[in-house]
C-alpha positions in Angstrom: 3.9 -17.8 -23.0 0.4 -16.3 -23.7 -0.5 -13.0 -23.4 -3.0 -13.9 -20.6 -0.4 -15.0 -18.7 2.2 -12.3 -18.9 -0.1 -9.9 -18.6 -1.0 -11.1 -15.1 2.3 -11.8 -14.1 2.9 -8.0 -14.9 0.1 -7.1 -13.5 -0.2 -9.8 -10.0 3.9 -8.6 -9.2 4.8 -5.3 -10.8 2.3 -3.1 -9.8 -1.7 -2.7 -10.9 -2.3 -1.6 -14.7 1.2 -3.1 -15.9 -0.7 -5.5 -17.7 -2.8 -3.5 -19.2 -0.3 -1.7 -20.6 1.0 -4.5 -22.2 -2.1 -5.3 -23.4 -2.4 -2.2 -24.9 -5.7 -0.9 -22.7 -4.0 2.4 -21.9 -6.7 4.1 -20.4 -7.2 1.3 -18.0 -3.7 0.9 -17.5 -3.3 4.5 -16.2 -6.8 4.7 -14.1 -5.5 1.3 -12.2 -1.8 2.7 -11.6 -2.9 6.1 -10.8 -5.3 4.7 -8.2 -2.7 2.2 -7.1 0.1 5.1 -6.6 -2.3 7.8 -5.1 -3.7 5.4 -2.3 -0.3 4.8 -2.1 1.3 7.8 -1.5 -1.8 8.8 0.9 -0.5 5.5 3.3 2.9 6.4 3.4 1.6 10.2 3.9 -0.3 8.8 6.8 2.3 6.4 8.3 5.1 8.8 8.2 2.8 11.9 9.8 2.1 9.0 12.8 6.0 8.0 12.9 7.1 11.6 13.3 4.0 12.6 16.5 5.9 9.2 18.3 9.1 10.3 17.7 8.4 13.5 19.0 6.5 12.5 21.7 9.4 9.9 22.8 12.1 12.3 22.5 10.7 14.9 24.4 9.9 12.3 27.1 13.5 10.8 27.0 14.9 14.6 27.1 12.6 15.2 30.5 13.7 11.9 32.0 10.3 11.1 32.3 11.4 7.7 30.1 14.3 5.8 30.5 16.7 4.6 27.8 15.9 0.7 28.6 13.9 -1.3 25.8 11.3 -2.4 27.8 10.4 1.3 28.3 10.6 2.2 25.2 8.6 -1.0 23.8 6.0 -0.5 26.4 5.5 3.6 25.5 5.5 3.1 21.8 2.7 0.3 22.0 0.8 2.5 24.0 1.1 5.1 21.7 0.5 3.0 18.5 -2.7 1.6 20.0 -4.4 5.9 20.5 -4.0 6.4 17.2 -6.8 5.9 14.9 -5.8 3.2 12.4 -9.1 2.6 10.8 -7.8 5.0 7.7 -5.1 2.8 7.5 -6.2 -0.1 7.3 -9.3 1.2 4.6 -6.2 2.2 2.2 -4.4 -1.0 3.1 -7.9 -2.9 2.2 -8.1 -0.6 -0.9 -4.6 -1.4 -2.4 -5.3 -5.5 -2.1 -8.7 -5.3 -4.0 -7.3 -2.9 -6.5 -4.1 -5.1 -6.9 -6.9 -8.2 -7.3 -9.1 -6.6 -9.3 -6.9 -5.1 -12.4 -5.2 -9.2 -12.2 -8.1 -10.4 -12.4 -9.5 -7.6 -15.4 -6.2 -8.2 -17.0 -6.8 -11.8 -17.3 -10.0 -11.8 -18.6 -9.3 -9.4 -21.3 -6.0 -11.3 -21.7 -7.7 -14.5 -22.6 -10.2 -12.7 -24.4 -7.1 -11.7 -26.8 -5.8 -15.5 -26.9 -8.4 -16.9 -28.2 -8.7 -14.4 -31.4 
């Protein structure tokens, strides 16, 4: 298999700059995954911080009585409380993560074929 090829593989399914490290780019390599894992950690920061306000929020309500234990209830408050929150961020950092994970596959192939044909 060529290096091109593996090296997107790596890169397309393992996680951003994996092919570059195969490659040998390093720097690269380390710029793409520590992009990759610090918009990462921020949306799983930010999903987990909205998780635990509806958690809250819905036990407190289920501890007043103000919401009973029945799934259409519960479906119906946690939709309306998923739709107040702001999930522009989210999905900027979700938007980020795809282009990133594009772009180094994409970088990794060109310089990739750039090595197969020495």
């Amino acid at each position: 298999m060529k290096k091109s090829t593996k090296a997107l593989l790596l890169s397309a399914l393992l996680c951003p700059g994996a092919g570059h490290f195969y490659l040998k780019k390093y720097i690269s390599g380390c710029v793409l995954t520590g992009v990759f894992i610090s918009a990462l950690v921020v949306l799983t920061a930010d999903i987990i911080n909205i998780t635990e306000q509806v958690t809250a929020e819905l036990t407190a309500q289920i501890n007043a009585g103000s919401i009973a234990l029945d799934i259409t209830a519960l479906s119906a408050f946690l939709t309306e409380k998923l739709q107040a929150f702001e999930t522009q961020h989210l999905t900027q950092i979700s938007y980020l993560l795809m282009a990133l994970w594009l772009a180094a596959a994409a970088d990794v192939y060109r310089i990739g074929r750039r090595i197969d044909k020495k």
